[in-house]
Steps between C-alpha positions, in 0.01 A plus 500: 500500500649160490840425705693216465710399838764277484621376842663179622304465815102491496262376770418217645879605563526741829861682459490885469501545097225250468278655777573885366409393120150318608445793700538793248364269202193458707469836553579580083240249397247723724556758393466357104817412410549164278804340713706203386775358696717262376672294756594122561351218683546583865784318681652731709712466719539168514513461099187246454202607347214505677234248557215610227772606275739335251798652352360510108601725215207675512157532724235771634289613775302803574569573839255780708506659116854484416625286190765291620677310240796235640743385287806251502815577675779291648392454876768524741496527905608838600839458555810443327578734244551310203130312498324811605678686197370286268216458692463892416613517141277229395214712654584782293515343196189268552309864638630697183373222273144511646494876509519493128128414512391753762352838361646742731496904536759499765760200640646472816781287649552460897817351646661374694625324274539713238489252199185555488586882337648356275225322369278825518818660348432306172135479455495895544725567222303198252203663631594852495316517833625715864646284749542553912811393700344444826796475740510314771833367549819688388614147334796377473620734781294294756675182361831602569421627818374143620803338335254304330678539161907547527640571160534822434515519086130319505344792713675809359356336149114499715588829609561617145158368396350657763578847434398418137162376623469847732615734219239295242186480705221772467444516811616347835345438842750498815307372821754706719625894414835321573462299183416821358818645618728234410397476145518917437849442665575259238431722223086432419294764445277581829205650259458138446506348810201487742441345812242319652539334814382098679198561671212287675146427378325597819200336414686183551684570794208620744512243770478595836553253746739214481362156444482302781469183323828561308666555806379213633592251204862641531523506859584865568205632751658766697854525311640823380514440116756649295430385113667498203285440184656468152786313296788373716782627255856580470406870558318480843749395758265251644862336591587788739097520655537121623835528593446826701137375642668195695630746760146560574390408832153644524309159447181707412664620190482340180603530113280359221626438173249414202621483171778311293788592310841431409645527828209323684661194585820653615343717799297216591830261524642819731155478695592162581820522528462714782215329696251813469172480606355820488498468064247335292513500125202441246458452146379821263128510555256642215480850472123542658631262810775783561274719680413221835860456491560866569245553740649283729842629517610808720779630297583496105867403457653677177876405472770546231880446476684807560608639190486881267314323290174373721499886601271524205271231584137546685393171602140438408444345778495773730206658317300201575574450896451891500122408331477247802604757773770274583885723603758413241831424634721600166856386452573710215662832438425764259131630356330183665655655840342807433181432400454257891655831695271740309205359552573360837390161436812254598876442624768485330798344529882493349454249267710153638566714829379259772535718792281764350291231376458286802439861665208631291344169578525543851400829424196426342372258726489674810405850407167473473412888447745482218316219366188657469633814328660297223183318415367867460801545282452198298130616458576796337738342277318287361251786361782678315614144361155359374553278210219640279561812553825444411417271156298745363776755566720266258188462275554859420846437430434215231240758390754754400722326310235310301412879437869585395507232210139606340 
């Protein structure tokens, strides 16, 4: 079977759809699947391509047996609407153009953003060829709940595309049942929709001990780490964590920030601006330096803005401190809630409530016995959330509806 991917984020980039496509593609090609993803030169999140790379119309690699072709689009830093719109429509088009060429059984699209769709949208119907929604952001919804777009007309016409793009894929994958939910609500069929969840490749994330070295270079022997791994965006309220985390007076308790994003050099100006020294922020590190980063935190910070509409999201993050051992303290409400109180393997928190937040710190610090249990609890999480297990769940999937058009 051959698939053709289409995606906007690939490795060497480390955000959450890159790292879940390598994962199940790897998995595909393993299992004799012919996989070609089409993405761009890698710039995110800072919107300049990569040292090795160049931003051309057209180039390949084989990557640990995937075909990765990278075409042209019109780079932008991620932020600002505007640019990263046409950052995104210039992606599509430059994606459907080279998917012309690809000889496919089955096509799939992920989003966010979901221009990318509409690229698979296109070639499927030229091609008369399936083609997977996989859902991972309801989009625009999540735009106008970070106020990062504010006219109205321009997102009730996304929103009308949207449900086109639901109603006219084969098939579509939801990585939360509340995505699920929310579409059926808006009228798609559910015989359509399937979902398949983040998860963590536990071969990766099987380190033990933390490294002392690491802990060393950064000067944090014998601190009380709370981390926070992943994009500093609009959605993730790092505003209200270092605002809330200078009433701290516990000097043996500190917050590490690695990664970049749009709101990056905001909540370090707020850092500053308020004298903390119990913060340090790094850069995004690659994706196979994640794992000595995690080891030598205490607790995996998982935060959102408080809105209806992030009651639908599960982090991906947690699934890979849970593969570490390390408690999750979650500011989120909804199925991501759940899933830390079911299996016993975190805190969580009213999202942008400080008192409950500063208290589940506290909390987690100096209860040592409950400490213990939810490492147990992130153990057997991250068993029911194991990445292959969970790709070749979706290989089935793509299976089916290449099936359904023979």
């Amino acid at each position: 079977m051959k698939i053709l991917f289409i995606t906007d984020n690939f490795p060497p980039e480390v955000n959450a759809p890159a790292t879940r496509t390598f994962a199940h593609c790897k998995e595909w090609v393993k299992d004799d699947v012919e996989v070609t993803v089409i993405t761009c030169a890698p710039n995110f999140p800072h919107g300049k391509v990569y040292n090795g790379y160049k931003n051309k119309f057209y180039q390949t690699e084989m990557i640990e047996g995937i075909k990765v072709i990278r075409v042209w689009s019109y780079i932008a830093e991620n932020k600002g609407f505007l640019r990263r719109t046409l950052d995104y429509m210039s992606f599509a088009f430059s994606s459907f153009i080279a998917g012309l060429f690809v000889k496919t059984d089955v096509i799939i699209a992920t989003s966010p953003q979901f221009f990318t769709t509409w690229s698979a949208s296109m070639l499927s119907t030229l091609k008369r060829r399936p083609w997977i929604f996989e859902l991972r952001d309801i989009w625009p919804a999540s735009i106008r709940t970070v106020g990062a777009l504010k006219k109205e007309s321009i997102l009730d016409f996304f929103e009308k595309i949207e449900i086109f793009l639901y109603h006219n894929a084969d098939g579509i994958v939801a990585v939360t049942k509340s995505f699920k939910t929310e579409l059926v609500s808006r009228g798609i069929d559910p015989n359509k929709i399937d979902v398949i969840t983040n998860g963590a490749d536990l071969s990766l994330y099987n380190i033990e001990n933390k490294d002392q070295s690491l802990l060393s270079e950064l000067g944090l022997n014998d601190k009380f780490i709370i981390g926070y791994v992943g994009t500093h965006g609009m959605a993730h309220s790092l505003d209200f964590v270092v605002n809330s985390i200078a009433e701290i007076e516990d000097e043996e308790i500190h917050f590490l920030f690695i990664g970049n994003g749009a709101e990056k050099k905001n909540i370090m100006e707020i850092a500053d601006k308020l004298g903390l020294k119990n913060i340090t922020f790094l850069d995004s590190v690659p994706k196979q330096e994640t794992v000595k980063y995690l080891s030598i935190i205490d607790v995996s910070l998982s935060p959102l803005k408080k809105s209806e509409v992030f009651k639908g999201v599960i982090p991906s993050k947690i699934f890979e401190a849970a593969a570490m051992k390390k408690p999750i303290l979650l500011g989120v409400e909804g199925e991501a809630a759940g899933i830390i109180k079911r299996y016993n393997s975190g805190l969580c928190y009213e999202p942008e409530n400080k008192k409950d937040f500063l208290e589940k710190i506290d909390l987690l610090k100096k209860d040592k016995e409950l400490y213990t249990e939810l490492q147990k609890g992130c153990e057997v999480m991250s068993k029911d959330f194991d990445r292959k297990a969970l790709a070749d769940s979706m290989l089935e999937i793509v299976r089916s509806k290449k099936l359904l058009n023979q």
